[in-house]
VODO-943583 format. One record per residue (C-alpha): residue number from 0; residue in three letters; x, y, z. Coordinates in steps of 0.5 Angstrom, whole numbers. Layout:
<sites>
{seq:NUM type:ALA c1:X c2:Y c3:Z};
...
</sites>
This chain:
<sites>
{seq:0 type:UNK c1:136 c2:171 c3:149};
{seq:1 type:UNK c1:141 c2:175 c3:154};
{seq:2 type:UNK c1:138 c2:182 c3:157};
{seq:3 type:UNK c1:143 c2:187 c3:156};
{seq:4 type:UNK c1:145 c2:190 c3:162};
{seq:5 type:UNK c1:145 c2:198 c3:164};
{seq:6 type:UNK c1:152 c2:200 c3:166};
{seq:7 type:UNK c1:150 c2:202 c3:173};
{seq:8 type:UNK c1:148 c2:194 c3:174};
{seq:9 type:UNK c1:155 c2:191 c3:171};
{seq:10 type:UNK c1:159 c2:196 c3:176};
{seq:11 type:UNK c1:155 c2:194 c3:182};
{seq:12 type:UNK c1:157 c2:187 c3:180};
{seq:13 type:UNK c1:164 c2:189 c3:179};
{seq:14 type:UNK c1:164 c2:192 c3:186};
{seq:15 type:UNK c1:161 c2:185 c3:190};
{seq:16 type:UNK c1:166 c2:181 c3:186};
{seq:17 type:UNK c1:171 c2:187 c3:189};
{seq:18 type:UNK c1:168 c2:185 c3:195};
{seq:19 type:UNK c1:168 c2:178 c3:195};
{seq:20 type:UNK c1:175 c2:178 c3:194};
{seq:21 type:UNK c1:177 c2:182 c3:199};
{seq:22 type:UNK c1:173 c2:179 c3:205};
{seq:23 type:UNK c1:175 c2:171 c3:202};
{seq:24 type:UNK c1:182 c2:173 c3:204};
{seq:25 type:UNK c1:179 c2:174 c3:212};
{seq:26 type:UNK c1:184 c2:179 c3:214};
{seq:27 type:UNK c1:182 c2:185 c3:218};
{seq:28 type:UNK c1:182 c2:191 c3:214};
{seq:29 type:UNK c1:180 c2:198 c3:214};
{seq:30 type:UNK c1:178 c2:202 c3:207};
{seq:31 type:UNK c1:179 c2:209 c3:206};
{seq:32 type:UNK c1:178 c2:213 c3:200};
{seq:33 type:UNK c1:184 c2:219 c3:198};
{seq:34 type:UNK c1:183 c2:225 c3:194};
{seq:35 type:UNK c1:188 c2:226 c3:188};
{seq:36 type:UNK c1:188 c2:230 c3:181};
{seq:37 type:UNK c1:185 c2:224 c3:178};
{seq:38 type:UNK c1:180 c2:223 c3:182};
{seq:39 type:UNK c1:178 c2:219 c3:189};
{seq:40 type:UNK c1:183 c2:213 c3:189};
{seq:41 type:UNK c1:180 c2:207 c3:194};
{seq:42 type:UNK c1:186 c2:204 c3:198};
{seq:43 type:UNK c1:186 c2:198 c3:203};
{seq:44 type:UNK c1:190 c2:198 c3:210};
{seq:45 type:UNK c1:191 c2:192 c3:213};
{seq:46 type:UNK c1:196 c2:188 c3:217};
{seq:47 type:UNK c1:200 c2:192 c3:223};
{seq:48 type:UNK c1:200 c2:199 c3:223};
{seq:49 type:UNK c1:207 c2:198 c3:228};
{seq:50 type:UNK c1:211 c2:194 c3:221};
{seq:51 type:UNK c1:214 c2:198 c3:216};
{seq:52 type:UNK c1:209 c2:200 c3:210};
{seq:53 type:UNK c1:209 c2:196 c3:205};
{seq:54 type:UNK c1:205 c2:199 c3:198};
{seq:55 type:UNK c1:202 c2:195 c3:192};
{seq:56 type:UNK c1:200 c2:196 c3:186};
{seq:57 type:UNK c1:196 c2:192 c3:182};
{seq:58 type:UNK c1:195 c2:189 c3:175};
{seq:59 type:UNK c1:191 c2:192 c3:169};
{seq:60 type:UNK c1:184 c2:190 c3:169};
{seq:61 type:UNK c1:184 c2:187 c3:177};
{seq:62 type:UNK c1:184 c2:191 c3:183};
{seq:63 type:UNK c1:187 c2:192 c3:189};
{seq:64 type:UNK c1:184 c2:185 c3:193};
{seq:65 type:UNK c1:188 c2:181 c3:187};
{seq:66 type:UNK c1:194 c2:184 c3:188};
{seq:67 type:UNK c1:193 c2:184 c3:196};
{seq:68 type:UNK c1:192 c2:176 c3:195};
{seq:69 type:UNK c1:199 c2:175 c3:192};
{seq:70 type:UNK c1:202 c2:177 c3:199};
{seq:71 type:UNK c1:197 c2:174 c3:203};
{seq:72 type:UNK c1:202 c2:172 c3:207};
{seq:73 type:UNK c1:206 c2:178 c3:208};
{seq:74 type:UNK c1:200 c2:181 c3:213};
{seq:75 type:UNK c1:203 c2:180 c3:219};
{seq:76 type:UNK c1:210 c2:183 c3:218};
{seq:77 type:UNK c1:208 c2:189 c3:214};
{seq:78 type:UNK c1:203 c2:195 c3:215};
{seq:79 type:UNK c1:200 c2:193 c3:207};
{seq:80 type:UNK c1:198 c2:199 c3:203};
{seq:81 type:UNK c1:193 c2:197 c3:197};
{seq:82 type:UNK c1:191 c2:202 c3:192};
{seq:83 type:UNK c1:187 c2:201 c3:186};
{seq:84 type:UNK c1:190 c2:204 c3:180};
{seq:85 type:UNK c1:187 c2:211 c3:177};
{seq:86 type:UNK c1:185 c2:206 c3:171};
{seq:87 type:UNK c1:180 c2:201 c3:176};
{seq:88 type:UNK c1:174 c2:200 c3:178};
{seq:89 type:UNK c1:174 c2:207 c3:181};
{seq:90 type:UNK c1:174 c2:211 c3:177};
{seq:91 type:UNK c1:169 c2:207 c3:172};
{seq:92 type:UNK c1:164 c2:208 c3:179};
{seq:93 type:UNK c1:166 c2:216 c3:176};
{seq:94 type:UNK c1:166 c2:216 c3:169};
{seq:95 type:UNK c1:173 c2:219 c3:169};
{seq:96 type:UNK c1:179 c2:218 c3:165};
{seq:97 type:UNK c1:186 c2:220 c3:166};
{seq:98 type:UNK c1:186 c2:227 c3:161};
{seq:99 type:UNK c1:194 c2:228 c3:160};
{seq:100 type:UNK c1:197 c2:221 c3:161};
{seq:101 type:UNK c1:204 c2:225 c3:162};
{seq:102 type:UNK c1:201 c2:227 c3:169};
{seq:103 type:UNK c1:200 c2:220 c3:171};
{seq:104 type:UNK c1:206 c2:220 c3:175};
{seq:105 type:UNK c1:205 c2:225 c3:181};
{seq:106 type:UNK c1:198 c2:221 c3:183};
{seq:107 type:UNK c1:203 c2:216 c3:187};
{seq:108 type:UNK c1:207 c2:222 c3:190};
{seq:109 type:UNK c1:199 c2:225 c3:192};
{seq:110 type:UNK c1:197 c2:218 c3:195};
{seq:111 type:UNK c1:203 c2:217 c3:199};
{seq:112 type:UNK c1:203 c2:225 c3:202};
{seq:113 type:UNK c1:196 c2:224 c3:204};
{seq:114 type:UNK c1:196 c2:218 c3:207};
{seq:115 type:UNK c1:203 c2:221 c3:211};
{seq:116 type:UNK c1:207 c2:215 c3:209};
{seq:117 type:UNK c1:214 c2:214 c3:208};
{seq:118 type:UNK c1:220 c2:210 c3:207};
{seq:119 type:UNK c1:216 c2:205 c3:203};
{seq:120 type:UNK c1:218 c2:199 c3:200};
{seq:121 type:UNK c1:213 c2:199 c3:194};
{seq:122 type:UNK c1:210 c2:193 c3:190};
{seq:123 type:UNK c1:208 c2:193 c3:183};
{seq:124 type:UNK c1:205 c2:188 c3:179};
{seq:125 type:UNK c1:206 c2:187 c3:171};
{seq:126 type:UNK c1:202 c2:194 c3:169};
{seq:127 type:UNK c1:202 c2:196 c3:177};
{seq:128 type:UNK c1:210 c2:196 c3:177};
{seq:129 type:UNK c1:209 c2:200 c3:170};
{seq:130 type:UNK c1:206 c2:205 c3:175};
{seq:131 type:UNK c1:212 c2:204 c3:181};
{seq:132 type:UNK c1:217 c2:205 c3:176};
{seq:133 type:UNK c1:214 c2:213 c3:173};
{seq:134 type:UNK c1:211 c2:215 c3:180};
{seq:135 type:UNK c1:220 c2:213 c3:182};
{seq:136 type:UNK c1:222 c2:218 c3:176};
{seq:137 type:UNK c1:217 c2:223 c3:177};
{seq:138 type:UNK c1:220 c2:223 c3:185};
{seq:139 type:UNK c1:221 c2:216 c3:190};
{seq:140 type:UNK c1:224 c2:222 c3:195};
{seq:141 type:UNK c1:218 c2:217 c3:200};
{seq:142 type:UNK c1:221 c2:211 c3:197};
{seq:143 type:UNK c1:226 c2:205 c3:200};
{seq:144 type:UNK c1:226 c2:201 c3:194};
{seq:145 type:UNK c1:222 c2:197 c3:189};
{seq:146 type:UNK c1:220 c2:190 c3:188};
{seq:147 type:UNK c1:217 c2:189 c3:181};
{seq:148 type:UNK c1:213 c2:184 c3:180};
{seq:149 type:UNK c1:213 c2:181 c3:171};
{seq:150 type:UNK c1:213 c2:188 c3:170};
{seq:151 type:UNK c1:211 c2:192 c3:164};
{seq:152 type:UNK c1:214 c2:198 c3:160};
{seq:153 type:UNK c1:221 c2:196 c3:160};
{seq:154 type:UNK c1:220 c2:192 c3:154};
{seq:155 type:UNK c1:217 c2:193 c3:149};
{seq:156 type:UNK c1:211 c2:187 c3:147};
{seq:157 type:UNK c1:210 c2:183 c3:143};
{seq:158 type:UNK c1:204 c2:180 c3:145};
{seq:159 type:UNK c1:197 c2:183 c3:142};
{seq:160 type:UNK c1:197 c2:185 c3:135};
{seq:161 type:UNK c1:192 c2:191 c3:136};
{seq:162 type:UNK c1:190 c2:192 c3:129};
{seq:163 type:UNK c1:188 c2:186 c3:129};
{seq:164 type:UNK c1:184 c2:186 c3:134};
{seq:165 type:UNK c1:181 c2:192 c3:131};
{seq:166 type:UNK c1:178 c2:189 c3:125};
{seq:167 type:UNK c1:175 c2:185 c3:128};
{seq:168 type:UNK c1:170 c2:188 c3:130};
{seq:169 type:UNK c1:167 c2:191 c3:137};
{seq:170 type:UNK c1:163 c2:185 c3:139};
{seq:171 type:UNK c1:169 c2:180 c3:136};
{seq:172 type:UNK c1:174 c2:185 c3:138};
{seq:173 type:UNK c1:172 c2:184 c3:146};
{seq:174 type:UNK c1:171 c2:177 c3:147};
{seq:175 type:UNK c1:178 c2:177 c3:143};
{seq:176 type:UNK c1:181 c2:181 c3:148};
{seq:177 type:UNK c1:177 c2:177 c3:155};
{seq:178 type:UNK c1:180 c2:171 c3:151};
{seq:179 type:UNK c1:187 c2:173 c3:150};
{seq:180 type:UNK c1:188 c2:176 c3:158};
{seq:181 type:UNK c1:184 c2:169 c3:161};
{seq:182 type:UNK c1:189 c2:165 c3:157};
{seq:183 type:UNK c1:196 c2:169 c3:158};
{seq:184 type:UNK c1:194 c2:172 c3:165};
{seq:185 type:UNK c1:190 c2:168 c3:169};
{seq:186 type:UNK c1:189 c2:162 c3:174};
{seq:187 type:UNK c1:184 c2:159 c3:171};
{seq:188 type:UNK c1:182 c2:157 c3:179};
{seq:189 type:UNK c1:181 c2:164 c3:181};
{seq:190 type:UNK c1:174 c2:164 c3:180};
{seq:191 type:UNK c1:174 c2:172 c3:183};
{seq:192 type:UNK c1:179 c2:174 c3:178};
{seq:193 type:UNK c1:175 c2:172 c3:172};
{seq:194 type:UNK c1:168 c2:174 c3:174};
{seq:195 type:UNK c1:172 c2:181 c3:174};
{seq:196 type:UNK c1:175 c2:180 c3:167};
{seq:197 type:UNK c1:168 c2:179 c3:165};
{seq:198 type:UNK c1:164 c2:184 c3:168};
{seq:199 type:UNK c1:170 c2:189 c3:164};
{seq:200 type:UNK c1:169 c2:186 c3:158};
{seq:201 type:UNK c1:161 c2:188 c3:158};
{seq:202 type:UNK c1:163 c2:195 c3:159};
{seq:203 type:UNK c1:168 c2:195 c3:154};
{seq:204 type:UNK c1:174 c2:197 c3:159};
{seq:205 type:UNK c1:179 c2:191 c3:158};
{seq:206 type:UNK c1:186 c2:195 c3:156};
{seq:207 type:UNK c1:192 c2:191 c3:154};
{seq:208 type:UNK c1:197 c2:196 c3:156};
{seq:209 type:UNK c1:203 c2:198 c3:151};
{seq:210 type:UNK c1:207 c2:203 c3:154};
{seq:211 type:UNK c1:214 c2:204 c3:154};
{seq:212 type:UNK c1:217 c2:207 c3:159};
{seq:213 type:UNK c1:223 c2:213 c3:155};
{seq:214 type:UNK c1:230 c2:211 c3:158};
{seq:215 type:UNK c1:231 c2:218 c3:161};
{seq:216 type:UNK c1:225 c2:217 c3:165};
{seq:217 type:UNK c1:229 c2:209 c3:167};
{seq:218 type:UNK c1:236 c2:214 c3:168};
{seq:219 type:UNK c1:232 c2:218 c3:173};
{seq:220 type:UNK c1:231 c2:212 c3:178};
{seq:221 type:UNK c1:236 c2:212 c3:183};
{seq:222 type:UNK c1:232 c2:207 c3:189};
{seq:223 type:UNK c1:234 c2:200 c3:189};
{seq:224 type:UNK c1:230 c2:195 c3:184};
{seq:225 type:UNK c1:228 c2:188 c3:185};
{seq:226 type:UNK c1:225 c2:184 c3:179};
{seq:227 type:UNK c1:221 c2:178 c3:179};
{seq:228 type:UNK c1:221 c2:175 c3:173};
{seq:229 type:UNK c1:218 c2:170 c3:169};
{seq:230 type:UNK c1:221 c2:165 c3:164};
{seq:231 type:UNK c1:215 c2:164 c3:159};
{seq:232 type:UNK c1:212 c2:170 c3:160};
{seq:233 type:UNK c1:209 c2:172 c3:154};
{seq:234 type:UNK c1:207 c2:179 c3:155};
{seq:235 type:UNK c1:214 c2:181 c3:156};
{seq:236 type:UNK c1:220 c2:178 c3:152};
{seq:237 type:UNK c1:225 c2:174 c3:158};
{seq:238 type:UNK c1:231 c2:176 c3:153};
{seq:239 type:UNK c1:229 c2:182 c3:152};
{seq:240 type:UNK c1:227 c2:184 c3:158};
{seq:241 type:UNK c1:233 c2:182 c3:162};
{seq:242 type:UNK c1:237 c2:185 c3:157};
{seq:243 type:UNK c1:234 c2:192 c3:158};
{seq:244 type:UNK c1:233 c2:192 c3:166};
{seq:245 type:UNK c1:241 c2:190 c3:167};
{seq:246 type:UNK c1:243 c2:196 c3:162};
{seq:247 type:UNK c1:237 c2:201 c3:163};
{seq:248 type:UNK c1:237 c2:200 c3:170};
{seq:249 type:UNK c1:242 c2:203 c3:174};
{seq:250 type:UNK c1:240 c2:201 c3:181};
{seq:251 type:UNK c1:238 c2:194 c3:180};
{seq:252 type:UNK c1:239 c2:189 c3:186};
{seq:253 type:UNK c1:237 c2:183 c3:184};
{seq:254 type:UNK c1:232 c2:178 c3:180};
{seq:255 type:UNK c1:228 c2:172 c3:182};
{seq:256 type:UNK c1:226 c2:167 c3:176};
{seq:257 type:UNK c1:220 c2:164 c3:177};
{seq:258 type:UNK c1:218 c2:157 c3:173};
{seq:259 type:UNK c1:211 c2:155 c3:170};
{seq:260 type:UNK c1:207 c2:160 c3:170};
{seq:261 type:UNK c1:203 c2:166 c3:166};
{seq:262 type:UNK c1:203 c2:172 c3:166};
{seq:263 type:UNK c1:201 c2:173 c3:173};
{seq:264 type:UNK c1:204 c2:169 c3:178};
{seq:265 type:UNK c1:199 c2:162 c3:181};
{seq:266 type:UNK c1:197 c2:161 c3:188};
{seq:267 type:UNK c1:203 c2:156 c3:188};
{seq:268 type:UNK c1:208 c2:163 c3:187};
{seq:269 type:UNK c1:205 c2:166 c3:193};
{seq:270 type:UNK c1:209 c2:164 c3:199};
{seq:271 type:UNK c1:216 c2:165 c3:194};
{seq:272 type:UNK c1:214 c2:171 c3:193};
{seq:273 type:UNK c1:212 c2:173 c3:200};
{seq:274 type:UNK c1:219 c2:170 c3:203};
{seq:275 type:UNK c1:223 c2:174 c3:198};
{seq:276 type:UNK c1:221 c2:181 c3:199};
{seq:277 type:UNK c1:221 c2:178 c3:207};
{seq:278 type:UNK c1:228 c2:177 c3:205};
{seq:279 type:UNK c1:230 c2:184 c3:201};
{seq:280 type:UNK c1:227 c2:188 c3:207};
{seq:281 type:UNK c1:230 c2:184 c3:212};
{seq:282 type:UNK c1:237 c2:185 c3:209};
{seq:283 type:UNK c1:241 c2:192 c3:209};
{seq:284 type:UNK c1:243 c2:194 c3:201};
{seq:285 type:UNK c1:247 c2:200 c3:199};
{seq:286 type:UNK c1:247 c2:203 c3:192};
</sites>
């Protein structure tokens, strides 16, 4: 029989899976811990401190040594900021959640004044870039421009059925949720990322995000966005969701299509994606 686990023991392994993530990347880092209305935030500093900051934010049910592997390669020419989203690991260390969600945007704009950063270019993977978009309308006066990442919040889902889910109870309920994120999100190589997606699914901390974001918050953005999309993505429509970012999206640039993929990019994505925001910030654009 299998011996359930305290919580403290499942979040100690979580945080050795975080760990190990991050040494396996084998680059020099610094680890800070900056204090905000919603709790500490734990944020990576890596790269060259002369480079221009570049921001990322991660996925749901991930943490920031996940979304710092995508842009591996980008380490040498940015000075790279990884911060673990309010909803992470973080914050299951203590015990807290958001209280008033309509909040959330000023947690960004507390991060980058404490860290004194400016004239950024931000990075936002699928729930990560869901966070970029609310944190620019709230305010992107420290924001150069945005490379969005599957991102989540400007379509609406129709990829989990959470009443569903729902009745099927608890313990059925969880391993459905593991199941539906390993088959849709995941590389199934990353040994790293599916011992977090199951450490999460002991605690009963997997979320599948169902936000969207209101049309005046999107009319309120006025710095330059970069998509990448993804053609069969099955958390985000692709019809759709081009549909929307053309029309609700004023200050939108340019797209990049990736192919064969699932929700969240493969290792085989990573040196496309690192060349093309290596592009974009080398190249000048006005809106």
């Amino acid at each position: 029989m299998k011996s359930v686990k305290k919580k403290s023991e499942i979040i100690q392994e979580l945080q050795t899976v975080y760990c190990d993530k991050l040494d396996s990347l084998q680059i020099p880092y610094q680890k800070v811990t900056v204090e905000s209305t919603f709790g500490d935030t734990p944020v990576i500093l890596t790269g060259c401190e002369e480079k221009d900051p570049l921001v990322i934010l991660h996925a749901e049910n991930s943490a920031a040594p996940f979304a710092l592997a995508v842009l591996h390669d980008l380490h040498d020419a940015f000075r790279i900021i990884a911060i673990d989203l309010p909803s992470s690991i973080g914050h299951l260390i203590e015990n807290k959640s958001i209280a008033n969600d309509d909040m959330i945007e000023q947690w960004l704009f507390e991060i980058l004044t404490w860290l004194n950063i400016e004239n950024i270019t931000i990075v936002g993977i699928s729930f990560g870039a869901f966070m970029a978009i609310r944190s620019m309308a709230f305010d992107s006066r420290r924001i150069k421009r945005a490379i969005l990442i599957a991102p989540l919040g400007l379509t609406t889902p129709d990829y989990y059925d959470p009443e569903k889910i729902g009745s099927e109870g608890v313990s059925s309920a969880r391993n459905i949720k593991e199941k539906y994120l390993l088959s849709t999100c995941f590389d199934e190589k990353d040994i790293d990322a599916l011992s977090f997606i199951s450490l999460l699914s002991e605690l009963n901390q997997i979320r599948i995000p169902t936000h969207e974001i209101a049309e005046e918050k999107l009319a309120a953005i006025n710095t330059p966005i970069y998509i990448i999309l993804i053609d069969e993505d099955p958390w985000t429509p692709y019809n759709d969701l081009i549909y929307n970012i053309r029309t609700k999206l004023s200050t939108l640039k340019e797209t990049l299509l990736l192919f064969h993929t699932k929700h969240l990019p493969d290792k085989k994505h990573y040196p496309v994606i690192a060349a093309y925001i290596k592009k974009i910030c080398n190249t000048q654009y006005s809106i």
